[in-house]
KOLNU-637997 format. One record per residue (C-alpha): x, y, z; residue in one letter. Coordinates in steps of 0.25 Angstrom, whole numbers, plus 2048, in hexadecimal, padded with zeros to 3 digits. Example, Ala and Ser with C-alpha at 12.3 -4.5 7.8 and 13.67 -1.06 7.14 Angstrom:
+-----+-----+-----+--------+
|  px |  py |  pz | residu |
+-----+-----+-----+--------+
| 831 | 7EE | 81F |      a |
| 837 | 7FC | 81D |      s |
+-----+-----+-----+--------+
% end
This chain:
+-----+-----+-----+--------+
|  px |  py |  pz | residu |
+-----+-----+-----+--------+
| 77B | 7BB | 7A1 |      x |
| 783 | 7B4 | 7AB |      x |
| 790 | 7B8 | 7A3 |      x |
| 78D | 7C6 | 7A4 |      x |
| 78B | 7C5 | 7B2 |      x |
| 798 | 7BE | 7B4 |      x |
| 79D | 7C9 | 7AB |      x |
| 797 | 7D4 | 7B3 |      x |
| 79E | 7CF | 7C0 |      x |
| 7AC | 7CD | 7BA |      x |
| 7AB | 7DC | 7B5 |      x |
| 7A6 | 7E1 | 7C1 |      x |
| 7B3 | 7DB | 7CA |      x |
| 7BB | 7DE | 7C3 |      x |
| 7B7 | 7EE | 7C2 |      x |
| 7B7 | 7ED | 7D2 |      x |
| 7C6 | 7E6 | 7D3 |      x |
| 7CC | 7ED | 7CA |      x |
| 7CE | 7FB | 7D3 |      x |
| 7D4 | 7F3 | 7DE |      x |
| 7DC | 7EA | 7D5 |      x |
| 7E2 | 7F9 | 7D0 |      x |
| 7E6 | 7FC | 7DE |      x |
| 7E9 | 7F1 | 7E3 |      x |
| 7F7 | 7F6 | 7E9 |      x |
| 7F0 | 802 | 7F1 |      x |
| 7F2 | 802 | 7FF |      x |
| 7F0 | 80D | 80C |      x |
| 7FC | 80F | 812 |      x |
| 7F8 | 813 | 822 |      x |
| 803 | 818 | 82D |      x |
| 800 | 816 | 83A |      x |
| 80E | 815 | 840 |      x |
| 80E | 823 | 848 |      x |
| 818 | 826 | 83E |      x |
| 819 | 82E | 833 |      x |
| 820 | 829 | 826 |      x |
| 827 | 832 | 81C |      x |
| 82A | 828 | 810 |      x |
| 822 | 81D | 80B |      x |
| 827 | 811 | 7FF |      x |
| 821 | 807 | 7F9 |      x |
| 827 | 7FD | 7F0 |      x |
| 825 | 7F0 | 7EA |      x |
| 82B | 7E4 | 7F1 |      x |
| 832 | 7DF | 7E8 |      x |
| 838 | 7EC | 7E4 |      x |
| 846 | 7F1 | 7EB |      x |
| 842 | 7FF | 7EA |      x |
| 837 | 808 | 7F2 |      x |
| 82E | 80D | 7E8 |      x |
| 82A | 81E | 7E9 |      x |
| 828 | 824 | 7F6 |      x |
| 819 | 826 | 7F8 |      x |
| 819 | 831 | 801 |      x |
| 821 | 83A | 7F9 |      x |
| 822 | 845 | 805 |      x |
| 816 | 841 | 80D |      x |
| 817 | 83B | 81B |      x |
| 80F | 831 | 81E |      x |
| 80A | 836 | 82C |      x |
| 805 | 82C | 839 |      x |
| 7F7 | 828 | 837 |      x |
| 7F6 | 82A | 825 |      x |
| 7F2 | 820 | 81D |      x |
| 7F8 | 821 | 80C |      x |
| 7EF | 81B | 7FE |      x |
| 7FC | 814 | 7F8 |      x |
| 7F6 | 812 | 7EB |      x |
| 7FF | 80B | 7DF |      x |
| 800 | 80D | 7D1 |      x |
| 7FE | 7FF | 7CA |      x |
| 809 | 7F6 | 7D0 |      x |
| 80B | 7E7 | 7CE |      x |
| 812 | 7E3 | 7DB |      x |
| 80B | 7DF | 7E7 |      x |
| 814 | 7DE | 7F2 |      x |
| 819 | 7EC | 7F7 |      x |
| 824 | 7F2 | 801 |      x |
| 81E | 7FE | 80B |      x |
| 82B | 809 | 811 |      x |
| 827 | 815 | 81A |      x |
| 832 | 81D | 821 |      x |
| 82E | 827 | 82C |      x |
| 834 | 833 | 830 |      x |
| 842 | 82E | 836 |      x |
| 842 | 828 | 82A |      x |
| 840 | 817 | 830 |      x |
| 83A | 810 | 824 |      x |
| 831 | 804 | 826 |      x |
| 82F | 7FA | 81C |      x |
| 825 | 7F0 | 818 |      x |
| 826 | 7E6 | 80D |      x |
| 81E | 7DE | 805 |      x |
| 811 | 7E5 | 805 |      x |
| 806 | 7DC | 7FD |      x |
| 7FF | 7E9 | 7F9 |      x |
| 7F3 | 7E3 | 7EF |      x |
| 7EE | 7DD | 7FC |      x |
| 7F1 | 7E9 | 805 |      x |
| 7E8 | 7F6 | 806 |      x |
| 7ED | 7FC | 814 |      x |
| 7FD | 7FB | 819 |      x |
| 7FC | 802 | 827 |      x |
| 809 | 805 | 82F |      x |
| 80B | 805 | 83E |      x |
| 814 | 809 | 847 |      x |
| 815 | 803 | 857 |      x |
| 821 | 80C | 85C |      x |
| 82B | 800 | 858 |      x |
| 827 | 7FA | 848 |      x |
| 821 | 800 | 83D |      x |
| 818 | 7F6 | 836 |      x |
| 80D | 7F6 | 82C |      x |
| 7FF | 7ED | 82B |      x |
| 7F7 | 7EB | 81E |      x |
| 7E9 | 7E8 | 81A |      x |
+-----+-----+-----+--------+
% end
């Protein structure tokens, strides 16, 4: 009885870790710079390439938040660009993004800069 039990639980775990495990790399990406943003690139750290553009077209308006949601990907560590209207890019590296759900950008009149959760 109590192997069945044991059994019971493992099963059950491992149906309720199994969805986040699958999107793991998913994160909300928030603006509140007071800017808006025209192009948006993520890219593997390790990679020396910016991947696809994510807003193909889209701005990126003050005050949005974006579901970036991968395919299945093997790296952890991610680079983040933005580029605003005048076409100034801002870049963050090394994003550990299987420990991140929320990347938020800020803006005080002299730095962009970015807090995660």
């Amino acid at each position: 009885m109590k192997r069945y039990l044991l059994l019971i639980t493992v099963l059950l775990l491992v149906g309720v870790c199994t969805p986040v495990l699958a999107g793991s790399l998913d994160f909300t990406l928030e603006n509140q710079t007071g800017m808006d943003f025209f192009e948006i690139y993520l890219s593997p750290y390790t990679s020396d390439d910016w991947e696809e553009e994510i807003l193909q077209g889209d701005i990126f308006l003050d005050g949005e938040s974006i579901d970036i949601v991968f395919e299945e990907r093997p790296e952890t560590y991610w680079d983040l660009m933005v580029t605003d209207a005048d076409g100034n890019t801002y870049i963050w590296r090394k994003f550990n993004l299987k420990e991140i759900s929320r990347i938020t950008l800020y803006y005080d009149g002299k730095e962009v800069w970015a807090e995660y959760e």
